[in-house]
Structure formats: C-alpha cells, structure tokens
C-alpha positions in Angstrom: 92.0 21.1 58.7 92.9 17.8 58.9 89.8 15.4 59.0 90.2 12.2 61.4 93.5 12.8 62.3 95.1 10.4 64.5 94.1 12.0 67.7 92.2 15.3 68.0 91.8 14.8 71.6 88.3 13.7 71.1 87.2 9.4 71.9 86.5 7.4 69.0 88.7 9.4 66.2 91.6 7.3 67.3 89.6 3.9 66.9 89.4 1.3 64.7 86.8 2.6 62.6 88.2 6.1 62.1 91.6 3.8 60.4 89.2 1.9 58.5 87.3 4.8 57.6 90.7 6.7 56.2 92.3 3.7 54.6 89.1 2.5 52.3 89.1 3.6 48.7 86.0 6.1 48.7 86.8 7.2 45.2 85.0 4.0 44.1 81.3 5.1 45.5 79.4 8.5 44.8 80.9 9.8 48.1 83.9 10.5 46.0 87.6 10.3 47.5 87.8 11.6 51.5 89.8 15.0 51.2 86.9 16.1 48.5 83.8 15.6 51.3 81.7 18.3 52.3 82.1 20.2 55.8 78.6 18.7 56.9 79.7 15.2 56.1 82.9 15.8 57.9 81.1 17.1 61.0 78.7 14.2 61.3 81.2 11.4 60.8 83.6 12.7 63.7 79.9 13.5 65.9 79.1 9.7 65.3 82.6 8.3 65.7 82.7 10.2 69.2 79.2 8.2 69.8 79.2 5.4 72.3 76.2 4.4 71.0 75.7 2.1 67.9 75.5 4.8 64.5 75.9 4.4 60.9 75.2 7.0 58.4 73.2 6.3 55.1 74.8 9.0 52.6 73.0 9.4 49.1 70.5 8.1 47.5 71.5 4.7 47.5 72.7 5.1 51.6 76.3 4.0 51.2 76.9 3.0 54.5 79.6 4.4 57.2 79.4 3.5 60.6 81.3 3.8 64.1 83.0 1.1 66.2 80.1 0.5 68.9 78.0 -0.5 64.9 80.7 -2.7 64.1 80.3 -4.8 67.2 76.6 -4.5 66.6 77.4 -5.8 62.5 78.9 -8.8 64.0 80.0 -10.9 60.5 79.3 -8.7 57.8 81.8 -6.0 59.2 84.0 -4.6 58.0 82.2 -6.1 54.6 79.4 -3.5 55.6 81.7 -0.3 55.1 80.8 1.4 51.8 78.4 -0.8 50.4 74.7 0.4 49.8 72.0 -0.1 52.8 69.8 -2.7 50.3 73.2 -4.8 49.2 74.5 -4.7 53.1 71.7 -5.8 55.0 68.9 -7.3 51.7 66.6 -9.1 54.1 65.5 -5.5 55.3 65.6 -4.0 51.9 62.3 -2.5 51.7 62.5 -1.5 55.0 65.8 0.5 54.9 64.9 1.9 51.2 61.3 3.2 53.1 63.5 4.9 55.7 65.8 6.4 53.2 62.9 7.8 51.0 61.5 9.5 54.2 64.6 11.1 55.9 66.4 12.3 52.0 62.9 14.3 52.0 63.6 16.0 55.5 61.6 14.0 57.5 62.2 11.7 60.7 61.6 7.9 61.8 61.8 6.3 65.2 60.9 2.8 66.5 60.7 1.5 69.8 61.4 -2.3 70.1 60.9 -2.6 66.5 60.6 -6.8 65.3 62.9 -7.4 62.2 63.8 -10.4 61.0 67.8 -10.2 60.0 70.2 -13.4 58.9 73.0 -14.5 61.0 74.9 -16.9 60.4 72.9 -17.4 57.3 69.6 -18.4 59.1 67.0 -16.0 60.1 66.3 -14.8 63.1 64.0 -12.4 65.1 65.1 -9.7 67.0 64.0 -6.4 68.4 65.6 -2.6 68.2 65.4 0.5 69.0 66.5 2.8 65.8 66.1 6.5 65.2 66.7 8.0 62.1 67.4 11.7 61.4 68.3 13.5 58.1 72.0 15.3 57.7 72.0 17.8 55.3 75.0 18.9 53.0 76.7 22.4 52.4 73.5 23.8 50.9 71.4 22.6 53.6 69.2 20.0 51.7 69.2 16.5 53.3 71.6 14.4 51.8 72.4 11.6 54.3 70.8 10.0 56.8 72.1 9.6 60.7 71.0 6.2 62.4 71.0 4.9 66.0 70.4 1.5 66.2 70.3 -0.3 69.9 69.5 -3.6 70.1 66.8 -4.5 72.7 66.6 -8.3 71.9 67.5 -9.4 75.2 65.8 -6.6 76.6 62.2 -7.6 75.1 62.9 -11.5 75.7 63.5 -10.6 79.5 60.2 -8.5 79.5 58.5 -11.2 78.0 59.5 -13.7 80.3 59.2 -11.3 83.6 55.4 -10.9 82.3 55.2 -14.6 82.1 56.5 -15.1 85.1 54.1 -12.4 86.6 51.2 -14.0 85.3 52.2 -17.7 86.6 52.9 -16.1 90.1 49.7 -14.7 90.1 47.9 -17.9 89.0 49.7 -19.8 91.5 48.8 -17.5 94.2 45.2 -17.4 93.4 45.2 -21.2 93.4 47.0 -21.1 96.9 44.2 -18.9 98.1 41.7 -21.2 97.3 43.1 -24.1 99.1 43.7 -22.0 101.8 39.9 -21.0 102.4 39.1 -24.8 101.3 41.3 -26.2 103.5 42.4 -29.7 105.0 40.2 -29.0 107.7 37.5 -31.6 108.5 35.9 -29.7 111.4 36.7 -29.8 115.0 34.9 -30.9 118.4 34.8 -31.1 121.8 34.2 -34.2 124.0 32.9 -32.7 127.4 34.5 -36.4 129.5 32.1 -35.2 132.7 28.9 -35.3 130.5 30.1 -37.9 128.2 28.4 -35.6 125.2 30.0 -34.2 121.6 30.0 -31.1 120.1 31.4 -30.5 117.0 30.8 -27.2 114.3 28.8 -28.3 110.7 32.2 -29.6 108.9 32.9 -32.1 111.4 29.3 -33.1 111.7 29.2 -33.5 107.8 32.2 -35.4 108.0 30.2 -38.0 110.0 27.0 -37.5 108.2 24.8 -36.6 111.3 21.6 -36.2 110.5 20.7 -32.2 109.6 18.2 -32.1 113.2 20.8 -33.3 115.0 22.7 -30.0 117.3 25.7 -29.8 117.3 26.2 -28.7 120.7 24.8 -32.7 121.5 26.2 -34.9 119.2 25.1 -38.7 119.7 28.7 -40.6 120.2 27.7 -43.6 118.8 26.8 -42.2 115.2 30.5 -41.2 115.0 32.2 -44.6 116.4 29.6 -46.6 113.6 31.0 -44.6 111.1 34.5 -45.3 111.7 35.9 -48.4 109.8 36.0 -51.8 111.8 39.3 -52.4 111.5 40.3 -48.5 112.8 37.8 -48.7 116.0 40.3 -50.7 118.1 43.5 -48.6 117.3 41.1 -45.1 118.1 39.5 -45.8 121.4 43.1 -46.8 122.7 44.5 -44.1 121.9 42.0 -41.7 123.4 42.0 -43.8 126.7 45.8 -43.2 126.7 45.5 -39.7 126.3 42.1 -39.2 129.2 45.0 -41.4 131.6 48.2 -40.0 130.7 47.5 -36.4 128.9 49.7 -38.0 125.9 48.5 -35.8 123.1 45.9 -37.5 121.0 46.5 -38.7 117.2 45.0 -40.8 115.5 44.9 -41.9 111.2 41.7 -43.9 110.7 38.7 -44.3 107.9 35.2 -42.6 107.8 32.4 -44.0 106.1 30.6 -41.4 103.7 27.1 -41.8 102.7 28.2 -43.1 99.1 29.7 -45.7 101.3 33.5 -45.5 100.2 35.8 -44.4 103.0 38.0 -41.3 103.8 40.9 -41.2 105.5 41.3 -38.7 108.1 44.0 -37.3 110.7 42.1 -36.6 114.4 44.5 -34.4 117.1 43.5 -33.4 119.9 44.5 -33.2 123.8 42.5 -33.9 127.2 41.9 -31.0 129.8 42.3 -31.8 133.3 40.9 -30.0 136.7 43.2 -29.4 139.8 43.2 -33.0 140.9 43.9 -34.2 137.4 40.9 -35.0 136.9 39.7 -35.1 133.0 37.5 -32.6 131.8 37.3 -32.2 128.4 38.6 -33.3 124.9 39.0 -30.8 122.1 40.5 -31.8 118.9 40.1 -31.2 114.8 39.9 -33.5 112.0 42.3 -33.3 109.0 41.2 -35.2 105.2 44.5 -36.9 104.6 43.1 -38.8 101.9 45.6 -37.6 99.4 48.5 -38.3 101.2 47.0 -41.9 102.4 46.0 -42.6 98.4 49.9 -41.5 97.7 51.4 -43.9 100.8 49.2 -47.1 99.0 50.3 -46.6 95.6 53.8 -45.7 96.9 53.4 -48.8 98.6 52.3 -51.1 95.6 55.4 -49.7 93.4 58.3 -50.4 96.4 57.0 -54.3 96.3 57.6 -54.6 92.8 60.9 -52.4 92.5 63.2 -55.0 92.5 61.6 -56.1 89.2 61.4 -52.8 88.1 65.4 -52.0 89.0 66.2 -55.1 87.2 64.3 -54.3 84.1 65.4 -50.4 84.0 69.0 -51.6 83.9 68.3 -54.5 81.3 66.9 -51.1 79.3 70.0 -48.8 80.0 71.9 -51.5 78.7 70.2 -52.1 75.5 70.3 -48.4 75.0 73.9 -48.0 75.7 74.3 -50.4 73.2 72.1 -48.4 70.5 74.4 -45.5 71.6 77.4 -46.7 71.1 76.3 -48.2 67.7 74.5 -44.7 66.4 77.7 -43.3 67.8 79.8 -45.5 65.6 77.0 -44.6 62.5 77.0 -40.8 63.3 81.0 -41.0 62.5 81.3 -43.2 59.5 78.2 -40.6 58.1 80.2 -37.6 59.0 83.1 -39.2 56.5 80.8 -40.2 54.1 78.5 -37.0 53.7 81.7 -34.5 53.4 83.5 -35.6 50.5 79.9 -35.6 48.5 80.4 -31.8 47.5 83.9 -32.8 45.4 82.7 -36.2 44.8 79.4 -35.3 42.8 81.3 -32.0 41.2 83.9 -33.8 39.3 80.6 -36.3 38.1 78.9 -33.2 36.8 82.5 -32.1 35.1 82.6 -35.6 33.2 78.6 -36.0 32.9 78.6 -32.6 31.4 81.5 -33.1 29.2 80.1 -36.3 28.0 76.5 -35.6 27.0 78.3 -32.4 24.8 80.3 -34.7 23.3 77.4 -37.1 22.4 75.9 -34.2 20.9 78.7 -32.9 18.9 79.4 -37.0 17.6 75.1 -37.8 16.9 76.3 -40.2 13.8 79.7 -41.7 15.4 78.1 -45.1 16.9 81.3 -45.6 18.1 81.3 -42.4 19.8 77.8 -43.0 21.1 79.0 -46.7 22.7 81.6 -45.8 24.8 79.9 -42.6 25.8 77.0 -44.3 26.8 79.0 -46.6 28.4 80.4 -44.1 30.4 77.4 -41.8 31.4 76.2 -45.1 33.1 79.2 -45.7 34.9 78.5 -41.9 36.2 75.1 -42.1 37.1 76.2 -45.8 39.0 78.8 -43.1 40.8 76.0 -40.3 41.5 73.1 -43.0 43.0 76.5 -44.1 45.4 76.6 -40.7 46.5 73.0 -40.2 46.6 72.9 -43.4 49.2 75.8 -42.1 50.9 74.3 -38.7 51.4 71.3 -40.7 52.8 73.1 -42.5 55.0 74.9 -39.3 56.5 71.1 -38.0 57.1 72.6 -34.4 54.7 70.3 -35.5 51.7 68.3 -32.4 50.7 64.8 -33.6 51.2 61.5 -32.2 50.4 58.9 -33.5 52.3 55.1 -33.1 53.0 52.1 -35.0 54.1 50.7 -38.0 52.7 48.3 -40.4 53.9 50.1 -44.3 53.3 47.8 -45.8 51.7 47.8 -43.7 48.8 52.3 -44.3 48.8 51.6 -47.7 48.6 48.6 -47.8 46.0 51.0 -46.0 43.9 54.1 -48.4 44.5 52.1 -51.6 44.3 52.7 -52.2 40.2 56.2 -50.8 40.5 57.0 -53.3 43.2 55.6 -56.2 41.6 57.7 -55.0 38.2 60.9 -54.8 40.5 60.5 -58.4 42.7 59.2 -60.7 39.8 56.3 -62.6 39.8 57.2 -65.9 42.2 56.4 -62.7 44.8 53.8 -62.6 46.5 53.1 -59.4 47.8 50.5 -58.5 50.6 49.7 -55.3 51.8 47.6 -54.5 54.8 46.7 -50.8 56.7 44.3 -49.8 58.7 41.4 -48.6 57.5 42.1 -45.0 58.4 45.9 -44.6 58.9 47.2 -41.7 59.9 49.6 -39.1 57.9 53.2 -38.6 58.1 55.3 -35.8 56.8 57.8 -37.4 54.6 59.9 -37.1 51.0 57.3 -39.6 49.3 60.6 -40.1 46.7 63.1 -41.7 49.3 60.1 -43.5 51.1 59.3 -45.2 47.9 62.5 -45.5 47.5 63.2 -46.9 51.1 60.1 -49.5 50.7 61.8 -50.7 47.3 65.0 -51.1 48.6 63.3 -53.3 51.6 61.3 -55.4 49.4 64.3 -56.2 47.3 66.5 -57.4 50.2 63.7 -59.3 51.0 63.3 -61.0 47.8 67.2 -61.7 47.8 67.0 -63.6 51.1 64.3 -65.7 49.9 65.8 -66.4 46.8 63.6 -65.2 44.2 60.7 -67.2 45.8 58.4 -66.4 48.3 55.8 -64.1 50.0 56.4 -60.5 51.6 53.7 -59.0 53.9 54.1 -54.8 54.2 52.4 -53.8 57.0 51.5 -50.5 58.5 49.9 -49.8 62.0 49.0 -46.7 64.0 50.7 -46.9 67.2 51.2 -45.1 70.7 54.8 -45.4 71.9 55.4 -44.7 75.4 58.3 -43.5 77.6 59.4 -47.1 78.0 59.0 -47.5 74.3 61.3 -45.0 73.3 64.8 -45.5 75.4 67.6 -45.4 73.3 65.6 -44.7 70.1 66.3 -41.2 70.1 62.1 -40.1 69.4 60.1 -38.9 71.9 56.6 -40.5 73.1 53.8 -40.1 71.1 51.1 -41.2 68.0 53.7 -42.7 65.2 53.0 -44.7 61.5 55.0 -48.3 61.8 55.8 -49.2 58.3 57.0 -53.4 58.0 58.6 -55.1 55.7 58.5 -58.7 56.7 59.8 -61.9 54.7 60.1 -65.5 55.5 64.1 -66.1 54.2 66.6 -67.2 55.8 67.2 -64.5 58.8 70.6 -63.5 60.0 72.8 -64.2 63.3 72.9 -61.7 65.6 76.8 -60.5 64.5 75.3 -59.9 61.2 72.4 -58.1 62.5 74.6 -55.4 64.2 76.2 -54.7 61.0 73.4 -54.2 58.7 73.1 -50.5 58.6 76.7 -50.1 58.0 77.6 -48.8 55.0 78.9 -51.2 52.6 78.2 -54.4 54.5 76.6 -56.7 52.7 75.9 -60.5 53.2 75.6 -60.6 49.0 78.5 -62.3 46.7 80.8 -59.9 45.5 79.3 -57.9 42.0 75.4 -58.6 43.4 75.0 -55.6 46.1 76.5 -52.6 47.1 76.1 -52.8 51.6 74.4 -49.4 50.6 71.0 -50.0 51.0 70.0 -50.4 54.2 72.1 -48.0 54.8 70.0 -45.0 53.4 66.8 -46.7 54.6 68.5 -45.8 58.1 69.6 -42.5 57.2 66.2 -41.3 55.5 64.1 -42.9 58.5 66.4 -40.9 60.6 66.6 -37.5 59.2 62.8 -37.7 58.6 62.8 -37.7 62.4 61.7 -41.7 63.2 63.7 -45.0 64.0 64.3 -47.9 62.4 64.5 -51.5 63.9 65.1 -54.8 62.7 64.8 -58.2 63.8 65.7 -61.2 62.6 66.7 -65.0 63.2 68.7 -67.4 61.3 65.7 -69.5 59.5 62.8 -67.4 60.4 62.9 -64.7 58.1 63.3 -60.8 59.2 61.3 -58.2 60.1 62.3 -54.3 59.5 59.8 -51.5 61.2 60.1 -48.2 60.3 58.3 -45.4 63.0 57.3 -42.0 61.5 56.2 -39.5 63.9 52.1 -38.4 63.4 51.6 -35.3 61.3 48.0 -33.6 62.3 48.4 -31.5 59.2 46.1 -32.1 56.1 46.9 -34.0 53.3 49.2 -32.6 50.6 47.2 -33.1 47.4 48.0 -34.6 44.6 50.4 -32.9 42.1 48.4 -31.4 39.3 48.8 -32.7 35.5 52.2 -31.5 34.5 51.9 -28.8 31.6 54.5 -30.0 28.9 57.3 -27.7 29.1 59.7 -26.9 26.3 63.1 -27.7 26.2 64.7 -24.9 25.2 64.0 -20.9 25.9 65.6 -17.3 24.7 65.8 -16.1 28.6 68.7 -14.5 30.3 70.3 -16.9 32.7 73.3 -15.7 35.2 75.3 -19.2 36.1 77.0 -18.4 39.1 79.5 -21.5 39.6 83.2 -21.3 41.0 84.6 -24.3 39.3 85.8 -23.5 35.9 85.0 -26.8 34.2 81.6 -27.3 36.0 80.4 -23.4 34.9 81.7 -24.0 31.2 79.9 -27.7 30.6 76.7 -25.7 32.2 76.9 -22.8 30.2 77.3 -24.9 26.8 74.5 -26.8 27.9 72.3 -24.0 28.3 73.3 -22.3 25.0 72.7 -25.2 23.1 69.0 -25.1 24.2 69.0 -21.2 22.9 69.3 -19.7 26.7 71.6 -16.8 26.5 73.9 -17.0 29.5 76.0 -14.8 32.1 78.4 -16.1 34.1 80.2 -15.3 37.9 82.8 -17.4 39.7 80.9 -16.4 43.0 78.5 -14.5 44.7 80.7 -11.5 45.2 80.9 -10.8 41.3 77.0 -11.7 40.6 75.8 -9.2 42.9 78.3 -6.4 41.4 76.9 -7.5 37.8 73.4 -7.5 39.5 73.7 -3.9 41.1 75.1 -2.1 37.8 72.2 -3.0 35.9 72.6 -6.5 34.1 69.2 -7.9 33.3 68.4 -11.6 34.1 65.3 -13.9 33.9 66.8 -16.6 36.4 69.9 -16.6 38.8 71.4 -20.3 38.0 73.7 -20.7 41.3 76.0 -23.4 42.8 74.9 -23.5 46.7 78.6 -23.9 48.3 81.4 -21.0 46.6 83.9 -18.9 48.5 83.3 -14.9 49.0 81.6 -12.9 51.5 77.9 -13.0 49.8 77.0 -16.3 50.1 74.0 -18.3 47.9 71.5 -17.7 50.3 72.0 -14.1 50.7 72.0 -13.4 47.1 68.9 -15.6 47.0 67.5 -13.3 49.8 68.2 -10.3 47.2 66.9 -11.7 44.4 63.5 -12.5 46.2 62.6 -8.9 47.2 63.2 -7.6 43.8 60.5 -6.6 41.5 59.4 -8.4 40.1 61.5 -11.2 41.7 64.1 -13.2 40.1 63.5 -16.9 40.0 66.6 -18.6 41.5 67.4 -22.1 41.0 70.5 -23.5 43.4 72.5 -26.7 42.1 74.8 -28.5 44.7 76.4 -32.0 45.2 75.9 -31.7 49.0 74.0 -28.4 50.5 75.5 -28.2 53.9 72.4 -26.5 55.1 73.1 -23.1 53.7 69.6 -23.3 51.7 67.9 -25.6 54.1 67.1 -26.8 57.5 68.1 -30.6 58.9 68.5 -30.6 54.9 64.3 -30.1 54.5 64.0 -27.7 51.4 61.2 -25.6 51.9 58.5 -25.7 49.1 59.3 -22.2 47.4 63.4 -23.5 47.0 64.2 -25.3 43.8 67.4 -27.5 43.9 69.0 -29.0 41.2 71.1 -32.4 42.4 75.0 -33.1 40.6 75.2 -34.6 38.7 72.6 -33.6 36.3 71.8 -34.1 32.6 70.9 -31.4 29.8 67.5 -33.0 30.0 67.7 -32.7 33.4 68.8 -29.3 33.8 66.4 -27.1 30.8 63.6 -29.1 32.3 64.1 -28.0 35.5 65.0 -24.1 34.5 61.8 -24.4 32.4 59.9 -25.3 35.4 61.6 -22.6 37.3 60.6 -19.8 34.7 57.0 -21.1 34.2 56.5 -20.8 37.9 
C-alpha cells in the first residue's frame, strides 16, 4: 500500500502538508525513514490530514511533531520550521505545559481544555491567547500508546468578543438603570390649575414645593400671590403677558422664568400650559405643568460666556496649531535623521568590538613592549572615542537599551553634586533647588546623570568657564493646553532645569540644537552630539524637552518626566567583589567570525572553558544532544530560524535554568520593549573590554 499517495480520493492527502510530510528526511528523528512506520502511525497521519480542523500529532517520547495544513495556518511563522522538531524545541514558552500533556497521554490517559489562557511568542513578543485543545493517545502495532493526537482551535477572538459582549451587557444594564431613575425623578416640577371664574390655584405637592407654600396651605386653594412673589422681578413682567395673551387669544402658554427657593438662590423653570374656554369663548380655566430647566439654562450661560470670548480663543488655538506644526515638522525631521543614525549602530559597534578585542589580546601577549603598550593604548582610546559616538547616536535615535526604575531626584542629584563640581571647575557656581517632597520618576539613573552632566557642561561652555548654574526641579500639572505638539499627555510630571546666564542663542540656532552634530563650538572642542542624546533619552523615557534662550540672557533647558506612583527603587546593595576569572562552561553564540574568536580568547584567558555556535540554530542542536553549559554567552541580532530570545526563552525553563547573558551593538527590540530591558535581562554593550566582559559573566553566574 502506498502511504500518502498523491490522491487516494480522500481531502487533504493531496495538500501541502501531505508533500511536505513525504519530502522531509524522517530518517534523521526516532520516527525513522517513512516506508519503515507502523500501520497505526500511517492510519492516524492520513485520519488527521483528512481533518479540517487544526491537528498535530506528538509521536514519542520527545513528541516529534507532524501536523496537517489547517495547523500550519494555525503555526503562522514557525511553519514549516515546526515539522519534525520536538514539542519543547517547537513551541519552548509552553515547555512544561506540552511535556505535562505528553507524560499524561504516553500513559493512556486524556486531556481537554476549554478556552484555555497560554501565553505563546509571535513575532518574538508575548502574547495571550485562548484555545480550545484536546489531546488523545494513539497507540502503535502492539497497542501501547505511543503518540499523541492533538486538536487545537484557537478561540482568541472568540473569548475577546465574549468579554466585550459581557461588558457591553453590563454597561447597557447600568445605563438603563440610571435611565430608570431619571425617569421616576423626572423634570417635572408639578402641575396646576388656575380656575379664571374663581380666580383660585390648585396645584399637586411638587408644584407647591416648588413655590414653597407653606405645609397648611391646600392645595385645592392655593394663595396666587405667594407664587407671583416668588417669581424673580425681572421675569414677573414677561409671565403675566404672556398668560394674558393666552386667557385673550387661546395662544398656548410658555413661559422660561426664575423661582426663589427658600435658600434664596433661584431656579429656572419651563411653565406650559393652555386656557379652557366655554361656548361663548368665554375663559374657564388654566391647566399647565412646570419643567426644572435649570440644567439646560446653567448650559445656555456658560455657553454664552465662552461664544464672547471665542474670537480670542480661535485666535489663540490657531497661534497653538501653528507652533505645533512647527514641532511636527521638526520631530519629523529628528525622527528621520535618528532612523539613519540608529541602523548602522549594529555594524558600526561590531567592527569596534573586532579591533577592541583584537587590541586588548595584543596588549596582553606584548605586557613588556612599551612600545607596543603606546600605540595600543593610543588606539583603544581612539575606539572607546568611536563607541561613546555610537552610544550618543543610539541615544539620539531613542534605540538605546535602557534600564530604568524609580528614583526620587533628590537623591540623583545628591549623588551628582561632587561629580559635577569635578567636571565644571571651580569658577562654578552651582545651585540646586527641589522641593521638599518631589515626586518619583521612572528613569535609567545612568543617562539622566549623564543628561544633567552634559547640560551643565554646555552651560559652562557658554559662560566661558565663569559663572553660576541654578538646576532646578519642580512638580508640575500640565494640562491639555500644555501639552500640544509635545507629544505627552496631561498629567503630574518632574521638570528638571538647567539654567545659565551665557551668552544665549538666536532663534536660527535654537532650531538646530538637537540636531545631531550641530554645534556652535570651534572645530576639535565639541562633537553637536550632546544635546542630541539629552533629546533622545528625554524622549524615549517617555517626556519632552524644551529650550529657551536669547542672545545675551543666558538659556534655559526643561526637561518633563512623567509621575511614577510606584515606590522607590532602593539603593543598590554593597557590591560583593567578584573574581575575574572562573572554570565554568560558557557557550558564545556569535555569527561574526572575528567578533566570536576575540571573545572566546578573552574568556579562555580568564580560565573559562568555552563552546562556540555561529547562530541560534546550531546552539540549540548542541543544547538538545546533551552539551552541558553554565552560561549561554549570545549576540542579540544573528540570522537562522531560532532567534536570541527564543533560545533565551529555552534556557529559562530549564532546570535548573541557564543564566544567559545577550551582547549587541544595537538590540533592535528583540530582547526588549521601546529598548526598556527588563530587570531579570543582562546586556552586555559593543564594544566591551576583557575587564568589562568576565566582570559582567561573573555577575551573571553569581546571580
């Protein structure tokens, strides 16, 4: 018998799988080559390629993974990567889970979830979703389990829609009840009846509590005079005209007009009504209601106050869409020279690490060559003057990695205050005022330091050495207004200042300043750079930066960083003194060939023992036959199908887990979010120095 012929008559043996399934190598796996597979396993691949429904089977103990075409759709990017790879390899975020599943169903049992939450990676970020799966055992030849079947329907959507329907339940039912209310609440003021023959009033309690009769009072005879007293002066006129139009003509009767309550303020109210005549026209009598239309008269006034001023109003609401399609355009013009700037870091800072690395071995092969020792040292600064240009132009481009967390300001700047006063000199003057209880922002205390130094420094260089520097930080409310064009949203924010008294700038200087590589300096004194990551780290921190200035009366810089309610981060413990050097096992996973051999020298000269893989795809093959490693060292950015973070994602639900420690020149995001590592990723930044790098694996295995 031929098994998945081209066409048996039958759907899905003629699909894409069933050529896939026939053309891969199964030799390779424990399945062993396709002719050679048991009658069972033959008979439940052709059942689940028939299957409109999504199916993969899990065959052997390690569930190597064969699947129809409705799963391949489901697979999205990892197919047709997915066919004949192990469950825990294929899908290593749900590990535990899909090893659980296989333990139960290989000892005959069954599993099935309704809606069931997992949390899976696409496109390498995680995300929630919801399925239905049902797992059953498939027996071999001798009738002991040996594979396991699985549906899997995704009911993402499905759930979402429920969720929201049952939202949408609730707020329709919350809305009603509140329309009930004002329905048995009501406008309605009470009504009455003016009987014209007897001249008396009758109203029913509402209306009489509207005009605060007296309780003794009936309210089949109503004194007349107690309601006209309580109508306001100014109204009585307009009201008795128009219910002498209506008794003479039969006009229907409306009046707007003001009650006096008993606290003495006035409510508006809405009185209709209509005049009853005999046979000979003759008036009878005068029923009406009264309706509070206090709202809508309240509304009127204050609609009223704004249309007098909305010429003012107009005129300053276009000054401000002006202004802010001028910020526009220039964070347009920013956004495009960052884009440039931020994708050649990756090459740029790999062919530093290639020389850095080359050149610290070769300082350490040559210790007693002084001559050797010169001109490398020369050159390892000319490398680290070529990393802290990428650095700034990384921070410019907002794609530094960051690693932020809360700290109250007073404590950043009790800790800059000495370093400052180091950096400026002392014909500085430096005064520093917060408020006594400022509040906490969530930033990388490193680049704001680092922003407040690079502030203080322009300052200094527009004073000329000489002078005095106020940094000032305020808790502020921005509103609506506030925030056009800024690109932040309304709310409690930290202004940080940097304020000198030099010589300012013109106002065609001041739109460059954030430029990269604009600089007002003579040619060998700046690099235009460092305003330039103040405005990128501001930014990707998720504030705004402005500055003012004017020629001969100094400048001002404000940086706005949103309010973090979230406590304090403490303060780092004492640093335990780590040792240079180790005997661990270290896999260095790095695709370029020079970068991977100066790293792996490095490391072996500080008496790690090292691996080595040219990508992901080949460290998780040297992973899954057994190789035993104390730390994964792994370049974030490499070609193959298993990327950094997913191997990453497999180290981490080992066990015990394998420390990973990532080393990139620019991240892209793979191992982070708006380039925010979280605080259980360690990154090593290229270029790095052997100091640099066993510190950092040292800090890695101790943790």
């Amino acid at each position: 018998m031929k098994f998945l012929s081209q066409n048996n008559g039958c759907p899905g043996w003629d699909g894409e799988m069933a050529r896939r399934i026939r053309a891969y190598d199964w030799s390779r796996t424990e399945l062993g080559a396709i002719e050679h597979w048991s009658a069972s396993l033959r008979s439940a691949v052709q059942l689940m390629l028939a299957s409109p429904l999504p199916m993969v089977m899990l065959w052997g103990r390690q569930g190597f993974m064969i699947y129809n075409d409705a799963y391949a759709e489901f697979a999205g990017g990892r197919h047709p990567y997915l066919l004949g790879r192990a469950v825990e390899l294929g899908w290593p975020e749900v590990a535990e889970f899909n090893r659980h599943v296989l333990d139960v169903c290989l000892a005959g049992g069954t599993l099935s979830y309704r809606s069931k939450e997992l949390v899976l990676l696409r496109d390498g970020k995680p995300e929630d979703v919801w399925m239905d799966l049902y797992y059953s055992p498939v027996p071999d030849d001798d009738h002991t389990p040996a594979g396991v079947l699985a549906i899997v329907v995704e009911t993402t959507e499905l759930v979402l829609t429920e969720r929201a329907r049952q939202e949408a339940e609730r707020s329709y039912r919350a809305v009603n009840e509140r329309i009930q209310l004002a329905l048995s609440a009501g406008p309605l003021l009470g009504s009455f009846v003016w009987d014209i023959q007897a001249d008396t009033l009758s109203g029913d309690e509402r209306f009489a509590r509207t005009f605060d009769y007296p309780p003794q009072c009936p309210l089949d005879a109503l004194p007349i005079e107690i309601a006209r007293q309580r109508i306001h002066p100014d109204d009585l006129e307009d009201v008795e005209q128009r219910v002498d139009l209506t008794v003479r003509t039969g006009t229907p009767y409306t009046a707007e007009y003001r009650v006096r309550r008993g606290e003495g303020d006035y409510l508006w109210v809405l009185a209709s009504g209509r005049c009853e005549f005999d046979a000979l026209g003759k008036p009878l009598r005068f029923p009406g209601v009264l309706i509070d239309i206090n709202e809508r008269k309240t509304a009127e006034a204050s609609l009223l106050r704004f249309t007098r001023d909305l010429e003012q109003r107009v005129a300053a609401e276009v000054q401000a869409r002006l202004a802010a399609e001028e910020q526009l355009r220039q964070s347009q013009k920013l956004e495009a020279i960052g884009g440039l700037t931020g994708g050649v870091a990756h090459d740029f800072n790999n062919l530093l690490q290639v020389i850095a690395g080359n050149l610290h071995l070769l300082a350490r092969h040559e210790p007693d060559n002084p001559n050797v020792q010169r001109r490398v040292g020369a050159s390892i600064e000319a490398v680290e003057r070529g990393a802290k240009l990428s650095s700034q132009l990384l921070a410019f481009a907002r794609r530094q990695p960051l690693s932020p967390a809360v700290y109250n300001p007073r404590r950043i700047y009790d800790g800059l205050g000495e370093l400052l006063q180091r950096a400026l000199g002392e014909t500085i003057r430096i005064e520093v005022s917060l408020p006594v209880e400022p509040w906490c922002i969530h930033v990388d205390r490193n680049q704001l330091e680092n922003a407040l130094l690079n502030l203080a420094i322009n300052a200094r260089d527009a004073m000329g050495g000489e002078g005095f520097i106020s940094m000032i930080g305020d808790n502020i409310v921005l509103d609506e207004s506030s925030c056009v064009g800024k690109g932040v949203a309304a709310g409690d924010y930290v202004r940080l200042s940097v304020i000198d008294s030099g010589a300012g700038m013109a106002p065609e200087v001041l739109n460059q300043v954030f430029e990269p590589f604009f600089t007002t300096k003579t040619d060998g004194q700046g690099t235009g750079l460092g305003l330039s990551m103040v405005f990128g780290f501001v930014k990707q921190s998720g504030g705004h930066i402005e500055i003012s200035s004017r020629p001969g009366e100094g400048t001002q810089v404000h940086m706005y960083f949103p309010r973090s309610h979230q406590p304090e981060a403490s303060d780092p413990a004492h640093q335990r003194t780590l040792a240079c050097g180790g005997q661990e096992t270290i896999l260095v996973v790095e695709d370029n060939d020079e970068v991977r051999s100066a790293s792996v020298d490095m490391l072996e000269l500080s008496g790690y023992r090292t691996l080595t893989a040219t990508n992901g795809d080949e460290a998780m093959k040297l992973l899954l036959e057994g190789v035993a490693v104390d730390l994964i060292f792994t370049d974030v950015v490499m070609p193959g199908l298993i990327k950094s973070s997913d191997l990453a994602a497999w180290a981490k639900v080992q066990i015990p887990p394998i420390p990973v420690l990532f080393t990139s020149g620019h991240t892209r995001d793979i191992i982070s979010r708006n380039h925010q590592l979280s605080p259980d990723t360690h990154l090593l930044s290229k270029p790095y120095n052997p100091e640099a790098l066993t510190r950092m694996v040292r800090s890695v295995l101790g943790g």
